[in-house]
C-alpha positions as CSV (number, residue, x, y, z in Angstrom):
1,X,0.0,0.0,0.0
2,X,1.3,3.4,-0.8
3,X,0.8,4.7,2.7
4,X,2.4,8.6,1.7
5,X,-0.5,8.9,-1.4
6,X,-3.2,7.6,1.2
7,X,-1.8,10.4,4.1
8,X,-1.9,12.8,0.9
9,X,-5.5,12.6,0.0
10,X,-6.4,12.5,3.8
11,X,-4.7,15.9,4.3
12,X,-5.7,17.4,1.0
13,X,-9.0,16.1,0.8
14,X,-10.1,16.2,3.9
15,X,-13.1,18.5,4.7
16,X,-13.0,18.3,8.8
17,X,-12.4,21.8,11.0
18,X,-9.3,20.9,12.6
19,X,-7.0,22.3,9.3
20,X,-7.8,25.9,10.6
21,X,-4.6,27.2,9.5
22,X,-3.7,24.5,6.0
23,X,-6.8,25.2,4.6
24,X,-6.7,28.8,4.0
25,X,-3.0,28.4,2.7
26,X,-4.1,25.4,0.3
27,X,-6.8,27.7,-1.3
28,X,-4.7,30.8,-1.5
29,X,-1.7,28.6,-3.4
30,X,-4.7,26.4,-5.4
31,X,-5.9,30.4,-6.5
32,X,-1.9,31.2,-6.9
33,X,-1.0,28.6,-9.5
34,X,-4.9,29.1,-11.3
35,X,-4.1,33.0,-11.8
36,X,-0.7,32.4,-12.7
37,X,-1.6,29.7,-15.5
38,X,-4.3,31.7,-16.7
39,X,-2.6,34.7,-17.2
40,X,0.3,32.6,-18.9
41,X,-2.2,31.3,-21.4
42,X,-3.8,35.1,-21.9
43,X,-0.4,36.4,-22.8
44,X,0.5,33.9,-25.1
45,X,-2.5,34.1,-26.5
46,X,-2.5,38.0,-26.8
47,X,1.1,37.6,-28.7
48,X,0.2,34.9,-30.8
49,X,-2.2,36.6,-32.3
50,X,-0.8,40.0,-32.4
51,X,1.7,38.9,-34.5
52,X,-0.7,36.4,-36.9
53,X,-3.2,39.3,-37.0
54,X,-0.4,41.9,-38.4
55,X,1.2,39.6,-40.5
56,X,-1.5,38.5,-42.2
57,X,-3.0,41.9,-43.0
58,X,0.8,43.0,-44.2
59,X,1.1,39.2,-46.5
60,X,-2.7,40.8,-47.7
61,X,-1.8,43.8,-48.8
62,X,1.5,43.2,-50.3
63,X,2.1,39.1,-50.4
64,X,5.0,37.3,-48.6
65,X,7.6,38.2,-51.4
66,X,7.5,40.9,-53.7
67,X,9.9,41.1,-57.1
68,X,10.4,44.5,-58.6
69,X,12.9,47.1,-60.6
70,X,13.1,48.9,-57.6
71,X,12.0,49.6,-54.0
72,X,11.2,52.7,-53.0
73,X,9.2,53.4,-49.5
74,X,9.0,57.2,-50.0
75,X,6.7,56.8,-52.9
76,X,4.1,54.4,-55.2
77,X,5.4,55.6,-58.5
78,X,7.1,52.6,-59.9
79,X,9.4,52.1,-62.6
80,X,7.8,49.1,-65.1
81,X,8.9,45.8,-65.5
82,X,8.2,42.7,-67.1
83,X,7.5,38.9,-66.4
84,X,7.2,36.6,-69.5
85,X,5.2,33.7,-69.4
86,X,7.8,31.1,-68.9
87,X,9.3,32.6,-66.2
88,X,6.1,33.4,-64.4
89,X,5.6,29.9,-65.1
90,X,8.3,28.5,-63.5
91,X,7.9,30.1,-60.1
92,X,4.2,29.1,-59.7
93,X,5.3,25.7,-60.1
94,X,8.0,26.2,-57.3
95,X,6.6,23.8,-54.4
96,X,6.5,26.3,-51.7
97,X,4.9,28.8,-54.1
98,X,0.7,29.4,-53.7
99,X,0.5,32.3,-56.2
100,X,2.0,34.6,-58.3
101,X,0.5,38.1,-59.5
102,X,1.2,40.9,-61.2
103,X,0.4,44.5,-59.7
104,X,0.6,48.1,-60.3
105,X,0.6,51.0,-57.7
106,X,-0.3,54.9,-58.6
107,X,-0.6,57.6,-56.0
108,X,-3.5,60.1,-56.7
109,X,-6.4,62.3,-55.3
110,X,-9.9,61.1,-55.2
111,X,-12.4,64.4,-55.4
112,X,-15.9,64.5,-54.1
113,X,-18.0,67.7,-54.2
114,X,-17.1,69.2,-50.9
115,X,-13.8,66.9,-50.0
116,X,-10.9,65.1,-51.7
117,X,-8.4,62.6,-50.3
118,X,-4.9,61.3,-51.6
119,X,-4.9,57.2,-52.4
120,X,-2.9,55.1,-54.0
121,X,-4.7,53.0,-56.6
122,X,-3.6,49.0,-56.7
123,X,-4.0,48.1,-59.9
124,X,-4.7,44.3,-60.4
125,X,-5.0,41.6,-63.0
126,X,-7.5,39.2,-63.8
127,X,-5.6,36.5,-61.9
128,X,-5.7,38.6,-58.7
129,X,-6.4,36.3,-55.6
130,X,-9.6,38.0,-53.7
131,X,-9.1,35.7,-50.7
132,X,-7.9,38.5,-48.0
133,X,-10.6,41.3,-49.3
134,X,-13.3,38.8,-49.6
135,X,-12.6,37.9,-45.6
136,X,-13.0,41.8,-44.8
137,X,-15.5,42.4,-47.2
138,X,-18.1,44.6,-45.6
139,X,-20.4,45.8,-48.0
140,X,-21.1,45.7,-51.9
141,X,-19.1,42.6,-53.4
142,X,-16.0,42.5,-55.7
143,X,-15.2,42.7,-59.5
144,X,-13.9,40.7,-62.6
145,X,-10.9,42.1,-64.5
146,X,-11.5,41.3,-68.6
147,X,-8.8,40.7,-70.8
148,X,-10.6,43.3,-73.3
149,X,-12.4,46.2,-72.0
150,X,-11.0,48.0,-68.6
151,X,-13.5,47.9,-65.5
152,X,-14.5,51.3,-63.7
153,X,-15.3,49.0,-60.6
154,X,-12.9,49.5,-57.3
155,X,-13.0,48.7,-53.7
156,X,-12.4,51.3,-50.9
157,X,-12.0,51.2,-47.7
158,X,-14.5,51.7,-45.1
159,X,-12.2,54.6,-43.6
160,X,-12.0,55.6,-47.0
161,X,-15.7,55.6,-47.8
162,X,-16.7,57.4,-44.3
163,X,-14.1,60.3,-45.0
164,X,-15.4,60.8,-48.5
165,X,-19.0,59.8,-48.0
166,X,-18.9,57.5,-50.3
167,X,-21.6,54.1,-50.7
168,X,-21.8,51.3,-52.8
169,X,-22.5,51.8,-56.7
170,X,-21.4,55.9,-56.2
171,X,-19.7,57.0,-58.7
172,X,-16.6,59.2,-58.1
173,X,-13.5,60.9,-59.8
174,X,-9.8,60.1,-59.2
175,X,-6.8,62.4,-60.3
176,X,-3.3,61.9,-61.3
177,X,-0.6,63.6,-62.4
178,X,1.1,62.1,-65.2
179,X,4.6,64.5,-66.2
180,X,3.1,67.0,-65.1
181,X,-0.2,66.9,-66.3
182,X,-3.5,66.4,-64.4
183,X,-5.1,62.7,-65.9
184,X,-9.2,62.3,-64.8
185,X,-10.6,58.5,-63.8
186,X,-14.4,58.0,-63.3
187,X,-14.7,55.4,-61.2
188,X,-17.6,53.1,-59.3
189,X,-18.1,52.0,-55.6
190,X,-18.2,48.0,-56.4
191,X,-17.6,47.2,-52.4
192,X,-16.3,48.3,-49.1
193,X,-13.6,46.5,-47.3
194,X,-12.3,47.4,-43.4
195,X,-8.9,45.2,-42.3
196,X,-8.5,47.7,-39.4
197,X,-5.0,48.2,-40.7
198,X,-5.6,52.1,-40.6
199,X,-2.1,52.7,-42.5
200,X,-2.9,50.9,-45.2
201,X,-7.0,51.3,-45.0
202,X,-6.7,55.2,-45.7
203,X,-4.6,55.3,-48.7
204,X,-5.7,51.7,-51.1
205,X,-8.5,51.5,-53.3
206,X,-8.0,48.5,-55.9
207,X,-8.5,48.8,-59.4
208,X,-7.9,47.2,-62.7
209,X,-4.3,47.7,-63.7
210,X,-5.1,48.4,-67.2
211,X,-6.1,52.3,-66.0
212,X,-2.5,52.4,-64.4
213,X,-1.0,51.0,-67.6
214,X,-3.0,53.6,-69.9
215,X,-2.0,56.2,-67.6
216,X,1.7,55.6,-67.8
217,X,1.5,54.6,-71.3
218,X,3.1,51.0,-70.2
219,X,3.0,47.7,-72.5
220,X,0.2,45.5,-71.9
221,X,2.3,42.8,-70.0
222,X,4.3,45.7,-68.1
223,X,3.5,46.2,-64.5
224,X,5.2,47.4,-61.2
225,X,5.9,43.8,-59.7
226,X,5.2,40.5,-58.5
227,X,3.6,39.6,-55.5
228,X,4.6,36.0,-54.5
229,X,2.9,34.1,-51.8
230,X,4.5,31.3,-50.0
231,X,2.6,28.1,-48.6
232,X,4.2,28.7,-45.3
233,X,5.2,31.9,-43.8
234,X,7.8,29.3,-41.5
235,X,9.1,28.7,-44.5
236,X,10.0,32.1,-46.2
237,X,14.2,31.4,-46.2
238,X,13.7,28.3,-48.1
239,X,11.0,30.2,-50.5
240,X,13.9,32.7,-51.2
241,X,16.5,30.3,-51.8
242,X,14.2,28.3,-54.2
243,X,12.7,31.1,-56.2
244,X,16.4,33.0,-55.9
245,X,17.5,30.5,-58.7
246,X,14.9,31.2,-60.7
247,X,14.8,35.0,-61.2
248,X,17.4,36.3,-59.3
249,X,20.7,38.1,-61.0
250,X,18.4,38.4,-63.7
251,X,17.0,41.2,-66.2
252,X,13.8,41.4,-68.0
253,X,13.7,42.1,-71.7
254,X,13.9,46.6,-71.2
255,X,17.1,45.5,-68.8
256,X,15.3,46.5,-65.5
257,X,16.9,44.5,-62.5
258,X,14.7,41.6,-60.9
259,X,14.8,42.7,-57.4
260,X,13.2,40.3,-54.7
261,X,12.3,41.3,-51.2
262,X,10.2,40.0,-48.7
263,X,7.8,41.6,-45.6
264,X,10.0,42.0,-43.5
265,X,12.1,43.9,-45.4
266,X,9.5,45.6,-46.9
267,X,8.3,46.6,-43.0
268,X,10.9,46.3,-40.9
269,X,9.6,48.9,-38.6
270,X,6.4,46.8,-37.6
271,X,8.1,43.6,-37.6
272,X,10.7,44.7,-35.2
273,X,7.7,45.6,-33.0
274,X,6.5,42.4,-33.1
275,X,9.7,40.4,-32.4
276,X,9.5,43.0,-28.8
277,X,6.0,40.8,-28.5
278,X,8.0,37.7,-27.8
279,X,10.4,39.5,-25.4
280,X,6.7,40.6,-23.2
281,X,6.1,37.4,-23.3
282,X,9.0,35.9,-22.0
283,X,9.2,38.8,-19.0
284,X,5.6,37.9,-18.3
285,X,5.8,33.8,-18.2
286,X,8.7,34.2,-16.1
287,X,7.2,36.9,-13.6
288,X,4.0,34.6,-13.2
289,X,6.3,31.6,-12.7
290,X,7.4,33.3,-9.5
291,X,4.5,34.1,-8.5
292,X,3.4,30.3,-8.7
293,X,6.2,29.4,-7.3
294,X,5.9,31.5,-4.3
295,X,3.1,31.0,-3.4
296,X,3.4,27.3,-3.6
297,X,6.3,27.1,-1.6
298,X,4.6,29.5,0.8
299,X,1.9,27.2,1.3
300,X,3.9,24.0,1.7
301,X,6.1,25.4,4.1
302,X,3.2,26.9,6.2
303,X,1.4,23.4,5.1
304,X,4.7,21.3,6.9
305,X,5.0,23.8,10.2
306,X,0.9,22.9,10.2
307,X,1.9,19.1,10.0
308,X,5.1,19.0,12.5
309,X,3.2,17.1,15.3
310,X,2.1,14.6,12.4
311,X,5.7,14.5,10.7
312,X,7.6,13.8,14.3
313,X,5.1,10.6,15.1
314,X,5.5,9.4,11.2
315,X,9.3,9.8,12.1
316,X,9.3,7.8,15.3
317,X,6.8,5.0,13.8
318,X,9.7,4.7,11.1
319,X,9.0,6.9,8.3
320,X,12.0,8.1,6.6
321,X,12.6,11.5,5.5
322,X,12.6,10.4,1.7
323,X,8.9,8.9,2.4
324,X,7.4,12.1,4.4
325,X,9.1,14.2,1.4
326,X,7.4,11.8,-1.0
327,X,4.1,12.8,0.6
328,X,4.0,16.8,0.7
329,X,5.0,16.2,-2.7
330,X,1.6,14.5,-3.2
331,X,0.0,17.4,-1.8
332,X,1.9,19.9,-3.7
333,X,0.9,18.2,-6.9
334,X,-3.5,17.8,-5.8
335,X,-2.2,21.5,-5.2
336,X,-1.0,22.2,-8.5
337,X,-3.3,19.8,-9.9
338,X,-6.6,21.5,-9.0
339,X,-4.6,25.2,-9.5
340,X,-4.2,24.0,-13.3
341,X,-7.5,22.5,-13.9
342,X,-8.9,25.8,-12.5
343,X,-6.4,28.3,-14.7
344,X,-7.2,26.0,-17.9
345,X,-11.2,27.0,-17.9
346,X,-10.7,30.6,-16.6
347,X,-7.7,31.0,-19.5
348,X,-9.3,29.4,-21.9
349,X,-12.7,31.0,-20.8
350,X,-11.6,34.9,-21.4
351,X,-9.9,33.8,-23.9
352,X,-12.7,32.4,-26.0
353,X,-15.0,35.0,-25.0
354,X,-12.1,38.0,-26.0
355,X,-12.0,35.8,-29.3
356,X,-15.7,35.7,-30.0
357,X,-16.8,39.1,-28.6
358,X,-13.9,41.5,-28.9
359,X,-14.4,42.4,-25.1
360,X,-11.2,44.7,-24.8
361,X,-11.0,47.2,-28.0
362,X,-8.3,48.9,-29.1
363,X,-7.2,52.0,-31.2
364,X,-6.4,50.8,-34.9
365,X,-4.6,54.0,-35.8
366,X,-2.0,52.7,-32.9
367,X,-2.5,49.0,-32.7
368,X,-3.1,47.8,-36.4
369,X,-6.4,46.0,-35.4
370,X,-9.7,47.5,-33.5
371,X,-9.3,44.8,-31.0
372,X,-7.0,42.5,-28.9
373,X,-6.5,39.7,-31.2
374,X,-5.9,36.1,-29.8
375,X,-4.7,33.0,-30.7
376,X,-3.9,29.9,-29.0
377,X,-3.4,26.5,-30.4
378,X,-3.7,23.2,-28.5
379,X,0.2,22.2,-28.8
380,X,0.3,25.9,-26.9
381,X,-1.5,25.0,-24.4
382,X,-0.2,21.2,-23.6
383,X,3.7,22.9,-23.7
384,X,2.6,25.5,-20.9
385,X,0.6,23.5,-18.9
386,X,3.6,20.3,-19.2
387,X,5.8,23.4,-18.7
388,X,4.3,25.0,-15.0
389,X,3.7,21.3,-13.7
390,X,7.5,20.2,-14.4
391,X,8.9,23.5,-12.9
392,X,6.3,23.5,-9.7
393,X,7.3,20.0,-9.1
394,X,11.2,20.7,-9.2
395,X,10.2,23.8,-6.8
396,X,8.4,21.6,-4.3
397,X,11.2,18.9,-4.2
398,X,13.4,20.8,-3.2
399,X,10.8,22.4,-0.9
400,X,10.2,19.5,1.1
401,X,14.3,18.7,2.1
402,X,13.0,21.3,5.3
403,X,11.5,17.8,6.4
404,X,14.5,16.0,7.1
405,X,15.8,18.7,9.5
406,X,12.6,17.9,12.0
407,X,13.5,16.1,15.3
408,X,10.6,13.7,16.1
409,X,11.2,14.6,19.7
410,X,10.5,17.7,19.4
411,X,8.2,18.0,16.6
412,X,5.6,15.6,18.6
413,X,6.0,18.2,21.4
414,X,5.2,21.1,19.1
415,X,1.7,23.3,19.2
């Protein structure tokens, strides 16, 4: 019979009055361990999906990888290039290639009758991937590009449509300046999109890329770039290194430069801010690991000064100090145990209701998004949980060595 497991449950289970002093201190390191774990899964949560949220709105507007004749972040006027057939070919078919587009980009002024506003129209093909407006769709619906005639149809912005009073099926005028001179679009209201990505939300409409080519007087296969998207975003250092081969160190037919760079590089500024992410969460597992921790040894030790009487007759009926240590550990663990199972449902609780109801808002014009995004995956979960159960138990080990320096004699003597 495992006599220490037996004296375990007896102590942690039992529901008598005589534990006037244990039973508070159980509680207050059961709630210890709970708040800890929940707020560990919270703040995982929080960055996990801070960073997918971001990213994803970034990869939306602008793909994982983009190939061009030049980068410029001061400004949207791009010099043309071009991709033939077999070349655009050959990187679809790369394995850790999804899709491939071409895209133009043309800053200009949208005017209204009693305000204007300066955009950026994104031109697009007819093999444009809808997949990231269509998710943020809000209103109206989008558009076919035609190999023949050129469509008047664009999506805004909800931003964009509030600040210009703008609706579905309105018709409106947008103006560029084209060496020099002042070139007039009429354009349509086909739907209204709203990513929360205020930075990007206030200047994009999209557009078919034939008004930017007419504009600029480009060839009918010439465009600013290629947007590549990658399978995985994991897996974006082998995505270079397999589509390097293919286009890089190479020129298209006018001579212009392939020149491939990815998200990152594109926004380094908002992907250094989320790399800090990982560093909060680091600071914060660690500060609510202490805070476990503390509390549990606190407990046990009050739990064991509670117990000397109990300890100094176990001693003197033969238990050994490894035994009497192998039992507080059993009541740390129902301690931990019950601390865990409670932090799991009131972590996973907020979590889903944060998830599902957007509880705590935020600013978008600061934070990207108009709430706190989360995201937590069960392999998450397991490695934090398997995580604060090995630590606390490696805590309350060493915890329990106090035991061997009780004297039976005098521990059956203590009140």
């Amino acid at each position: 019979m495992n006599y220490e497991l037996f004296i375990a449950k007896k102590i942690f289970f039992s529901k008598n009055g005589q534990e006037q002093i244990s039973r508070p201190i159980v509680r207050l390191a059961t709630a210890g361990v709970a708040i800890s774990l929940a707020v560990m899964l919270i703040a995982v949560g929080v960055v996990i999906g801070f960073k997918k949220e971001v990213r994803e709105k970034l990869i939306g507007f602008g793909s994982h990888i983009q190939v061009s004749a030049s980068f410029n972040n001061q400004t949207y006027e791009t010099k043309p290039i071009q991709f033939d057939s077999t070349l655009l070919q050959q990187i679809r078919q790369s394995p850790y290639v999804k899709h491939a587009q071409c895209f133009a980009t043309q800053p200009g002024i949208i005017k209204v009758s009693d305000d204007f506003q300066g955009i950026v129209l994104k031109g697009i093909d007819k093999d444009f991937d809808w997949t990231f407006f269509q998710n943020n769709l809000i209103e109206g619906k989008t558009f076919s590009i035609s190999d023949t005639t050129t469509s008047n149809e664009t999506l805004l912005s909800k931003k964009l449509a509030d600040m210009l009073h703008l609706s579905v099926n309105d018709k409106f005028f947008a103006y560029f300046i084209i060496n020099g001179k002042v070139r007039v679009r009429p354009l349509i209201v086909s739907g209204i999109y709203s990513t929360g990505f205020s930075d990007y939300d206030k200047i994009f409409i999209i557009g078919d890329i034939k008004h930017i080519r007419k504009l600029n007087q480009w060839e009918n296969e010439q465009c600013s770039g290629l947007e590549i998207e990658v399978n995985d975003f994991d897996k974006m250092d082998e995505a270079i290194d397999n589509i390097y081969p293919i286009i890089g160190n190479m020129y298209d037919q006018d001579g212009n430069y392939y020149m491939l760079k990815t998200i990152q590089e594109i926004n380094p500024q908002i992907f250094s801010w989320l790399n800090l992410l990982d560093m909060n969460a680091i600071v914060i597992l660690l500060l609510m690991m202490l805070v476990a921790g503390f509390t549990m040894v606190s407990g046990l030790l009050i739990l064991i000064l509670d117990r000397t009487n109990m300890i100094g007759i176990l001693k003197a009926l033969g238990a050994s100090n490894n035994s009497l240590q192998k039992l507080f550990h059993y009541v740390s663990l129902f301690i931990v145990g019950r601390g865990m199972i409670i932090g799991n449902l009131l972590g996973l609780i907020l979590i889903f209701l944060q998830k599902r109801y957007k509880i705590i808002p935020l600013d978008p014009d600061i934070y990207y998004t108009d709430a706190v995004p989360i995201e937590l995956s069960w392999i998450n979960i397991i490695l934090i949980n398997v995580g604060v159960l090995i630590i606390s138990s490696l805590i309350l080990r060493l915890s329990t060595f106090i035991i061997s320096k009780i004297s039976p004699i005098k521990s059956i003597q203590f009140e």
